[in-house]
VOPA-209977 format. One record per atom (N, C-alpha, C): residue in three letters; x, y, z. Coordinates in steps of 0.1 Angstrom, whole numbers, plus 5000, padded with zeros to 4 digits. Each point is the difference from the previous one (the first is absolute). Example, Ala and Ser with C-alpha at 12.3 -4.5 7.8 and 13.67 -1.06 7.14 Angstrom:
2
ALA513249435078;ALA499150125000;ALA500950125000;SER499650114993;SER500950115000;SER499250115008;
***
This chain:
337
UNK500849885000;UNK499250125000;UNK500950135000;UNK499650104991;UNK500550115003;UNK500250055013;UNK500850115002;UNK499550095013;UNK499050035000;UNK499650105012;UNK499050095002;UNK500250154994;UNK501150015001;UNK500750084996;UNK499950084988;UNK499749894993;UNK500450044987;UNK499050074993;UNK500050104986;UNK499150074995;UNK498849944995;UNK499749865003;UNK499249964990;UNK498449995008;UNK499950125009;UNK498550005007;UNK498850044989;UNK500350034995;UNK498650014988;UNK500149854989;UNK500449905006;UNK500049904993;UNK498649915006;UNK499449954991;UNK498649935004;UNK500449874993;UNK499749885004;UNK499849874990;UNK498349985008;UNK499549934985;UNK498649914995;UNK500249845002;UNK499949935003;UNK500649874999;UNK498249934998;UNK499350004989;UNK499349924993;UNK500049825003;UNK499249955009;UNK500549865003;UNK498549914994;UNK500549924998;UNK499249874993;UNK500049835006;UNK499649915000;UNK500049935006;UNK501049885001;UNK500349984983;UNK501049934997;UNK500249904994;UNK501249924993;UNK499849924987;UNK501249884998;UNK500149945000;UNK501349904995;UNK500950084996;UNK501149935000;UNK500950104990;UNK500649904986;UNK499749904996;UNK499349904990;UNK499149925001;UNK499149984989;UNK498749905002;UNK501249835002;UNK500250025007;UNK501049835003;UNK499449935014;UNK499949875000;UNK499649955015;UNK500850095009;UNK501349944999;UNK500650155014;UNK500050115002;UNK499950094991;UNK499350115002;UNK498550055007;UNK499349884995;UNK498250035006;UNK500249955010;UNK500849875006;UNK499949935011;UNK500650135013;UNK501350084993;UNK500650115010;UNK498850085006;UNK499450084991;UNK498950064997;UNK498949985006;UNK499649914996;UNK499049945011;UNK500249925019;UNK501549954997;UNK500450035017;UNK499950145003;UNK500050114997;UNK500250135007;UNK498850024999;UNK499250024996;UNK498650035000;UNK498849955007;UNK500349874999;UNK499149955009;UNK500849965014;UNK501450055004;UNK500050005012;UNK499650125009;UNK499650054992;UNK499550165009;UNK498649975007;UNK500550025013;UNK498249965009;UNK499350094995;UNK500250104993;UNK498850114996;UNK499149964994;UNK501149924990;UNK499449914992;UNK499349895000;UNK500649885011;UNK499349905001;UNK499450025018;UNK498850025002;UNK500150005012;UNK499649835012;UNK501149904996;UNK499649875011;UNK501250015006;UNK499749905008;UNK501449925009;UNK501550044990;UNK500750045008;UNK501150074987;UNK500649854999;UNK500249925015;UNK500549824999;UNK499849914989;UNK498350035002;UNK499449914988;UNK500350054990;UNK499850104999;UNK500650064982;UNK501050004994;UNK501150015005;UNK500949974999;UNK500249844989;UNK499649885009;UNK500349894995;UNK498950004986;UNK498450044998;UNK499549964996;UNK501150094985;UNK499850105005;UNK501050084990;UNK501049944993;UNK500849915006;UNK501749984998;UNK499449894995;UNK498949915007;UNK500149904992;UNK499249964989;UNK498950054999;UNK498750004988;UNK499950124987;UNK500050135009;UNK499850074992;UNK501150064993;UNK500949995002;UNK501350084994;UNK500649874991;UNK500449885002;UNK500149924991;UNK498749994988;UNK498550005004;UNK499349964987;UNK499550124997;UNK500050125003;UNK499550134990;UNK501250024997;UNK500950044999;UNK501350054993;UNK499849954988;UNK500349904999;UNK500249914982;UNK498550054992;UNK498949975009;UNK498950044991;UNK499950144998;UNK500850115005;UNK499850144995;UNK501150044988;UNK501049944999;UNK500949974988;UNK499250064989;UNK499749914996;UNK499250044983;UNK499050145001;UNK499050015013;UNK499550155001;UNK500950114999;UNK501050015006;UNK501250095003;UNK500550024982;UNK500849854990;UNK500250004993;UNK499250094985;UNK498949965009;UNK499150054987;UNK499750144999;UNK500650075013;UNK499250174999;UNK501850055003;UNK500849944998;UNK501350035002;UNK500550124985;UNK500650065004;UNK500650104990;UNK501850014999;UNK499949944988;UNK501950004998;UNK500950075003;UNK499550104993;UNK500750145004;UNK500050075017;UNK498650005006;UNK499750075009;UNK499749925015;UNK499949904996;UNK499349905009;UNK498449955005;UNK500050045012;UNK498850045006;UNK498950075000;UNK498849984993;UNK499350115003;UNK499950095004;UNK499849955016;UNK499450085010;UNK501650085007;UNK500949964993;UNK501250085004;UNK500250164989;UNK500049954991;UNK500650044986;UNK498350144995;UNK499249975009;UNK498550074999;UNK500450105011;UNK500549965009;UNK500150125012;UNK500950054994;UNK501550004997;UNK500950034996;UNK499750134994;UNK498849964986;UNK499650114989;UNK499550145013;UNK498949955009;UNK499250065008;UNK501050115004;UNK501449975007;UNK500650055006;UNK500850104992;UNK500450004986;UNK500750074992;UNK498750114993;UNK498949935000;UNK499050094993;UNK499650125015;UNK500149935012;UNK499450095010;UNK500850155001;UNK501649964995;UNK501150065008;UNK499550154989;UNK499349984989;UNK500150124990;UNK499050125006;UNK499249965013;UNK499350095002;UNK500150005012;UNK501850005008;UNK500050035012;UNK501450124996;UNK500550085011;UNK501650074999;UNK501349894998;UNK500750094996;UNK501049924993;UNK501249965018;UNK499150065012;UNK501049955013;UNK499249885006;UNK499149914991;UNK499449925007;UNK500649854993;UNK500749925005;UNK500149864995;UNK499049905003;UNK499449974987;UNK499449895002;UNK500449854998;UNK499849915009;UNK500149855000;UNK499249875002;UNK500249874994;UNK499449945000;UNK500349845009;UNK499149965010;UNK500449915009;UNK499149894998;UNK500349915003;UNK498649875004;UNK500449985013;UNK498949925008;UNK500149985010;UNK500649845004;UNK499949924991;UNK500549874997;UNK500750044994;UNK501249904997;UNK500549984991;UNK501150194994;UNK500750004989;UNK500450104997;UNK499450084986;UNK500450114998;UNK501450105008;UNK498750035015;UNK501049975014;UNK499450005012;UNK499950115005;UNK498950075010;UNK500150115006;UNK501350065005;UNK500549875011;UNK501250025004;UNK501250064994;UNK500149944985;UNK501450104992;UNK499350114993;UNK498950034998;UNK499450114997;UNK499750125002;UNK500149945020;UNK500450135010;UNK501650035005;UNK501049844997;UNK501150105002;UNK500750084989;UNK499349984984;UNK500250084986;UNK499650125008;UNK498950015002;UNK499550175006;UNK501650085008;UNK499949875008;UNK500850065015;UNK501450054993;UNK500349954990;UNK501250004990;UNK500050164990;UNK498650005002;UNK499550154988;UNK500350135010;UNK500249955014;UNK499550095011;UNK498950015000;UNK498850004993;UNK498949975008;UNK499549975013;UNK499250105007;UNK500249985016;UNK498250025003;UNK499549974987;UNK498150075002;UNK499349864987;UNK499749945005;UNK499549894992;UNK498349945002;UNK499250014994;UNK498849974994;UNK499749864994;UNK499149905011;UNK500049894991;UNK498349984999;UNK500449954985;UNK498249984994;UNK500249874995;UNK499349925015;UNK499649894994;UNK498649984985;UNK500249914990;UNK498750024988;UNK499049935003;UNK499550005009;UNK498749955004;UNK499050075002;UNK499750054992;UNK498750075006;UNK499150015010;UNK499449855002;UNK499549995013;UNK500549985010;UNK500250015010;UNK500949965012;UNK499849865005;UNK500649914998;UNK499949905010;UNK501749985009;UNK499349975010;UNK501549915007;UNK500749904997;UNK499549914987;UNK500949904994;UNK500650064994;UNK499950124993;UNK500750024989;UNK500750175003;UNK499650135004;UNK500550105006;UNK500650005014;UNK499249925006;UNK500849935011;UNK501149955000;UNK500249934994;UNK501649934995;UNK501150114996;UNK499250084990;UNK501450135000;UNK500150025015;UNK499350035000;UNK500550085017;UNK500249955006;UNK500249845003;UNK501049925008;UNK501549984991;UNK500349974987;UNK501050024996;UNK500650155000;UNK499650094998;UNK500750165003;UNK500750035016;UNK499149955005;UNK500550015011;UNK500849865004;UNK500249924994;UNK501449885006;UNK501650094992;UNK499550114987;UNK500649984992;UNK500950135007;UNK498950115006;UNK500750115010;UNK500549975014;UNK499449905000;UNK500949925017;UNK501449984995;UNK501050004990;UNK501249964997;UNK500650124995;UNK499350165005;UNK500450124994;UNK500150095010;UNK501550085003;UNK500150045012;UNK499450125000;UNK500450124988;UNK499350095000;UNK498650014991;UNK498950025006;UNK498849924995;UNK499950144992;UNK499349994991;UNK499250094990;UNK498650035005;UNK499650124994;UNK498350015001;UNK499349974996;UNK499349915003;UNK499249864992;UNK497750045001;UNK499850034989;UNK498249984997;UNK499949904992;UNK498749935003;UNK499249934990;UNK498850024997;UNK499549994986;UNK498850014995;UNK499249845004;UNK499550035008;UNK499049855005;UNK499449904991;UNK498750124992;UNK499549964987;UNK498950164994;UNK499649924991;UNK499550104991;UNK499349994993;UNK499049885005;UNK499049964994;UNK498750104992;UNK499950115012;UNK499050104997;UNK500850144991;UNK501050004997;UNK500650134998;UNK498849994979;UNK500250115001;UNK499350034989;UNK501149994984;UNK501150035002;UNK501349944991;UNK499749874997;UNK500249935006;UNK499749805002;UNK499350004993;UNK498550025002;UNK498749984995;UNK499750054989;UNK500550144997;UNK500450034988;UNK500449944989;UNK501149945005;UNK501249934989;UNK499149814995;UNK499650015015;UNK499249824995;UNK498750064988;UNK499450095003;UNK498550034990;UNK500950054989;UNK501350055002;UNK500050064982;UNK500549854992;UNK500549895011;UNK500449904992;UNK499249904994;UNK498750005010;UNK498949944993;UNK499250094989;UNK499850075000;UNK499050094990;UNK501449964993;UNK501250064996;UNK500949944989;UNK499649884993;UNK500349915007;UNK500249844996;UNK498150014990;UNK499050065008;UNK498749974997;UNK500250084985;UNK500950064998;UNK499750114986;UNK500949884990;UNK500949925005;UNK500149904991;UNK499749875001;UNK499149995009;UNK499649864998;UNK498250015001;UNK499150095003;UNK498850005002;UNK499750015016;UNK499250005006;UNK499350005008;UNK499949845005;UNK499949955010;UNK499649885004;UNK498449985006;UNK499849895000;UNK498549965010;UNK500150025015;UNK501849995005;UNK500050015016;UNK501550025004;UNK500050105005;UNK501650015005;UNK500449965011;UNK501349975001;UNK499849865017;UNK501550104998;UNK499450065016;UNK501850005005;UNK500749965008;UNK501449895000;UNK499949905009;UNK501550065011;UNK499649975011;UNK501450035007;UNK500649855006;UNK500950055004;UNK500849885004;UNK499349995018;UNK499849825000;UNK499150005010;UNK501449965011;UNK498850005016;UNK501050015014;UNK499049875008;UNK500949945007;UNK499049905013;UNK498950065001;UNK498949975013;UNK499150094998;UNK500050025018;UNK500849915006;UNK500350045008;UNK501450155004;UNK500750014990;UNK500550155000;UNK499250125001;UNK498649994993;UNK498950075003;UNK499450015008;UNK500249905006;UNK498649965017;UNK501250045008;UNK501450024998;UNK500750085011;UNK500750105000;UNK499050134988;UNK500450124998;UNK500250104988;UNK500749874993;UNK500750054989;UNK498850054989;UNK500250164999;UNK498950104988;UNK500049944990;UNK500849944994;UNK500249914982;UNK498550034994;UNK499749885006;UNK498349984993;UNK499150124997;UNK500050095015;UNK499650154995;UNK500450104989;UNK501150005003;UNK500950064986;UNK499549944987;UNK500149894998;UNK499849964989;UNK498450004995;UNK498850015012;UNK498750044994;UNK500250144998;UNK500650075007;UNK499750165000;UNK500850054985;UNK501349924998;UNK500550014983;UNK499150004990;UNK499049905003;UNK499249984990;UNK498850044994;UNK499650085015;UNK498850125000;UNK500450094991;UNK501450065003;UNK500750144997;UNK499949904981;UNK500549954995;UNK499849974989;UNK499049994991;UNK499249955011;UNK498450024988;UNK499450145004;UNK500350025008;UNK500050194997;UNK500750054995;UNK501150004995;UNK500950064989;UNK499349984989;UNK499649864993;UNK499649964983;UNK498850105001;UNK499749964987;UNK498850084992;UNK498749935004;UNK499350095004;UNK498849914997;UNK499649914991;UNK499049915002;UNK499749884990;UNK500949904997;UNK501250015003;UNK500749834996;UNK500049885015;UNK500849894995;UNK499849955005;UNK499849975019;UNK499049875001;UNK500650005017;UNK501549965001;UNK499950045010;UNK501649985007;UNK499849905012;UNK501149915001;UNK500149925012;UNK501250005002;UNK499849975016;UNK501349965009;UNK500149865001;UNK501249974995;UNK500749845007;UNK501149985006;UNK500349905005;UNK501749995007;UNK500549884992;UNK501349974997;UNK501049914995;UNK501049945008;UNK500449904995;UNK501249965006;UNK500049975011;UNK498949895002;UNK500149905015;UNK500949915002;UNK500650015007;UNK501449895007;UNK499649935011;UNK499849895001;UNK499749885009;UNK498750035006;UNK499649905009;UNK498949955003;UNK498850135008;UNK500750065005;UNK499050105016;UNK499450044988;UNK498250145003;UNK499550024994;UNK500650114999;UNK499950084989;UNK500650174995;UNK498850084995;UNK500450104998;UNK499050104998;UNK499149954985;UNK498450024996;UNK499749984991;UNK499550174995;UNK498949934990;UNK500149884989;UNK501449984994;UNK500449844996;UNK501450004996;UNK499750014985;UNK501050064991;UNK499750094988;UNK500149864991;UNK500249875005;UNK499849904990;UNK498849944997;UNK499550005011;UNK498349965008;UNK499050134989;UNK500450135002;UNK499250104991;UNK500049944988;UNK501550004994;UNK500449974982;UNK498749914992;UNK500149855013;UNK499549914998;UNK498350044993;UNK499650055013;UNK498550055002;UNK499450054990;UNK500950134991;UNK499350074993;UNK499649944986;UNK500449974991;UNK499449884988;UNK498649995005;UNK499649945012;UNK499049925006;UNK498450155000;UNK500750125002;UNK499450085004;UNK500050134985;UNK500749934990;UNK499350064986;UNK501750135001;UNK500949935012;UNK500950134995;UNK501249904988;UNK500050064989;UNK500949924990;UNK501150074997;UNK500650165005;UNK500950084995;UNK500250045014;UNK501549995002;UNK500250085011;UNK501150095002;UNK500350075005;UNK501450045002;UNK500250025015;UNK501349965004;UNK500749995015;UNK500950064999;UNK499950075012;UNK501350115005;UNK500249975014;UNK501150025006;UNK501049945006;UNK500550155010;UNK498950115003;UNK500650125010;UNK500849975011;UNK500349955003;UNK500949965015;UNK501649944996;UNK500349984989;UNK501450004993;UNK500250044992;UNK501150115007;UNK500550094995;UNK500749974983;UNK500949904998;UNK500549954991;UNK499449854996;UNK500149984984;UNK499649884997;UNK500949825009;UNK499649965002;UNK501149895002;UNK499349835000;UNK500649935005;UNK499449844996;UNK498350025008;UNK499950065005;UNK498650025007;UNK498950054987;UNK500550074997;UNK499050084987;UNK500849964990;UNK500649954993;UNK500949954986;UNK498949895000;UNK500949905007;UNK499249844997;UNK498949995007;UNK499849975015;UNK498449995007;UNK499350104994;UNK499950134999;UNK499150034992;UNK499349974988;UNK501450034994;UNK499850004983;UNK500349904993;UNK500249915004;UNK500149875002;UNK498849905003;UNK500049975012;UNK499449955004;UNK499050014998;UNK499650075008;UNK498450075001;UNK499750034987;UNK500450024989;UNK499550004986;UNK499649914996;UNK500849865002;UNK499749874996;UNK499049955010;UNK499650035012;UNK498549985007;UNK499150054994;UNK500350104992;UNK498650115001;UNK499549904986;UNK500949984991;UNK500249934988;UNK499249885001;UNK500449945009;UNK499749835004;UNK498550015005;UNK499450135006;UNK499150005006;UNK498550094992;UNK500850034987;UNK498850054991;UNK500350104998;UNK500950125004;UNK500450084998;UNK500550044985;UNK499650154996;UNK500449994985;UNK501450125000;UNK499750095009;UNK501450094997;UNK500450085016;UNK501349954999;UNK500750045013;UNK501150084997;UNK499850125004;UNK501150094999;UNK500550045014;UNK501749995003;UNK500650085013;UNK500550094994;UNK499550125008;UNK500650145003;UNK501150025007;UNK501450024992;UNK501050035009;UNK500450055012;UNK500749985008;UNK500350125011;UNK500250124996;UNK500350115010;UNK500850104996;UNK501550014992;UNK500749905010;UNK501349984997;UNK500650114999;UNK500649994989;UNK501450215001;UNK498850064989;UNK498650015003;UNK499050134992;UNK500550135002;UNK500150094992;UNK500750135003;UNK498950115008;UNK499149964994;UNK498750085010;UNK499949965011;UNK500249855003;UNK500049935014;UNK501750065009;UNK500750024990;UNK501450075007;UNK499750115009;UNK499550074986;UNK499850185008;UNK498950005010;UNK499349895004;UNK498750025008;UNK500749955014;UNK501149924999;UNK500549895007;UNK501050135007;UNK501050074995;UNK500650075003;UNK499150195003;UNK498949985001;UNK499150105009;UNK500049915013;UNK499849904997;UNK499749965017;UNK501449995006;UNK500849974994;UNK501650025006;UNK500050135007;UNK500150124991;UNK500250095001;UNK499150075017;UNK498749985000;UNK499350045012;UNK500549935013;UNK500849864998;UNK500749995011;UNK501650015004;UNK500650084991;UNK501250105003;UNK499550124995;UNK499550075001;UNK499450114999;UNK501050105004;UNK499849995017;UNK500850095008;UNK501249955004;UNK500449944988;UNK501449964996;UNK500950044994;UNK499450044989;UNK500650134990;UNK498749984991;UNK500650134992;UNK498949974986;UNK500649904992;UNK499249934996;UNK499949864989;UNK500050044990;UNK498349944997;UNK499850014986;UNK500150154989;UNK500749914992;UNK499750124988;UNK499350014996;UNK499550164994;UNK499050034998;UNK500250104983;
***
C-alpha cells in the first residue's frame, strides 16, 4: 500500500464484483470452482460437517464432469467467460461517464480475478477511498452477503485500511428499470410482441426467506416497477425463480413448472428475461436458452425467445454509473457531464 502520505487523496476506485466462473470449462477448473462456492455457509446453510463430506464426496466428483460440455459450449476462445468477459465490457463502458481520477475494476467473489488482488491493485494506485458494487440487484445474503464477508477477510490482511461503501442493491433505482424496459421493448421491435413475458430470477431455499432474507420482495417489487414501466396493452408478465439445487423447498413458482404450464393454457410464444443477472452466463446461456426452450418445445410451445441481460449496454453503463456517482457524491465530483 501506498502511504498516507502521499498525493493521491482524490483517488477513488469502483470495484464492480460479480459472482464468478471457472477459469476453463475443464473438470478441474468447475470442480475448484464449485469447491469455493458451495463452501460458503452463506451459501449452503446445513451442518458445515455434513457438508462438507456430502460435498467432497458426491457432489463435486459427479457435477464437475457433467458441467464440462455446458461450460464448453458457451465458452469463448478469445475472451473466455461470459459472465466474466460481460462485466469486463460493463466496466470499460461505465468508466466513460465517470472522471478520469476514478479507477474502475472488476472482481468475482469465487474464483478470479479476486476481490483480494483487486484491492491490493487499488492500494498499489494509492487509492485510499473505494466503492464496492456488488451486481445484484436484489439483495440477498447468499449472494451480496458474501461480498461483504469476502471484503472484509480481504481488508483483515490490510494494515492501512481505505474508506470502504457499498451499494447494497438497486433493485428499485429508476436507471435499472429503465435499462431492463428499453431492452425489452428493443428485443419486441425485432422479434414482435409475445403472448406472455415471464421474468425469471434466480431462485433461494425458502427457508432463507422464512429467516429474513428481502430477495423474494425485491424481486416482486422489480417486477411491479416493470409492468409499470411497458406500454399499455402488451403482454402479462410473470414472476418465476430458477435454478433449484437439491432437495429443501425454494421459493416458487419454479420457472420450469411455469414453462411447462403455458402450451396448456393457449400461451405458445413467449419471451423470458432473466432481471436479477446482471451478466449472461451458464444460468441464462444454456438453462434458459437452452433448456427451457427445449421444454417449452416438447411441451407444445411454438416460439421462445430470451431476452439478453444488460451485460456492458452502454445505456445500462451510464445509468449504472448515476447510481455510482450518488454514492461518492461527497467524494468529489464524478460524473462527467
Amino acid at each position: 500500500m501506498h502511504s498516507s502520505l502521499d498525493s493521491h487523496n482524490n483517488r477513488i476506485g469502483v470495484l464492480l464484483i460479480n459472482l464468478g466462473t471457472p477459469e476453463k470449462p475443464t473438470t478441474s477448473a468447475i470442480r475448484a470452482y464449485l469447491k469455493e462456492f458451495l463452501s460458503d455457509r452463506r451459501v449452503i446453510e446445513v451442518n458445515p460437517v455434513i457438508w462438507k463430506v456430502i460435498l467432497n464426496a458426491f457432489i463435486l466428483p459427479l457435477r464437475a464432469p457433467k458441467l464440462v460440455p455446458k461450460y464448453e459450449s458457451i465458452w469463448s476462445e478469445e475472451r473466455g467467460a461470459p459472465l466474466l468477459y460481460h462485466t469486463q465490457d460493463l466496466a470499460e463502458n461505465i468508466k466513460k461517464f465517470l472522471s478520469s481520477n476514478i479507477s474502475v475494476g472488476v472482481a468475482m467473489t469465487y474464483g478470479s480475478p479476486s476481490i483480494n488482488d483487486e484491492i491490493k491493485k487499488f492500494g498499489n494506485e494509492g487509492i485510499e477511498r473505494i466503492l464496492f458494487v456488488p451486481l445484484y440487484p436484489q439483495y440477498s445474503g447468499s449472494t451480496t452477503g458474501s461480498v461483504y464477508d469476502a471484503v472484509s477477510r480481504a481488508l483483515n490482511k490490510i494494515r492501512n485500511l481505505p474508506e470502504i461503501r457499498f451499494i447494497k442493491s438497486y433493485y428499485e433505482r429508476e436507471e435499472y428499470i429503465g435499462a431492463i424496459v428499453k431492452s425489452i421493448l428493443r428485443h419486441w421491435d425485432e422479434h414482435g410482441k409475445p403472448d406472455r413475458l415471464l421474468c425469471s430470477f434466480h431462485g433461494l431455499p425458502q427457508t432463507m426467506i422464512d429467516a429474513g432474507d428481502p430477495y423474494y420482495e425485491q424481486c416482486v417489487r422489480t417486477v411491479e416497477l416493470i409492468k409499470g414501466a411497458l406500454p399499455q396493452g402488451g403482454p402479462q408478465v410473470d414472476l418465476a425463480f430458477q435454478s433449484k439445487f437439491g432437495r429443501a423447498k425454494w421459493i416458487e413458482p419454479a420457472t420450469e413448472s411455469v414453462i411447462r404450464s403455458y402450451p396448456a393454457q393457449e400461451v405458445k410464444n413467449v419471451h423470458i428475461i432473466a432481471p436479477g443477472f446482471a451478466a449472461d452466463c451458464i444460468e441464462t446461456i444454456d438453462e434458459i436458452d437452452r433448456e427451457l426452450r427445449e421444454i417449452f418445445s416438447e411441451n407444445g410451445g411454438e416460439k421462445f425467445s430470451y431476452i439478453p441481460c444488460l451485460n456492458g449496454d452502454e445505456f445500462w453503463a451510464q445509468g449504472l454509473a448515476n447510481i455510482i456517482n450518488d454514492h461518492i457524491s461527497n467524494w468529489s465530483q464524478n460524473v462527467k457531464t
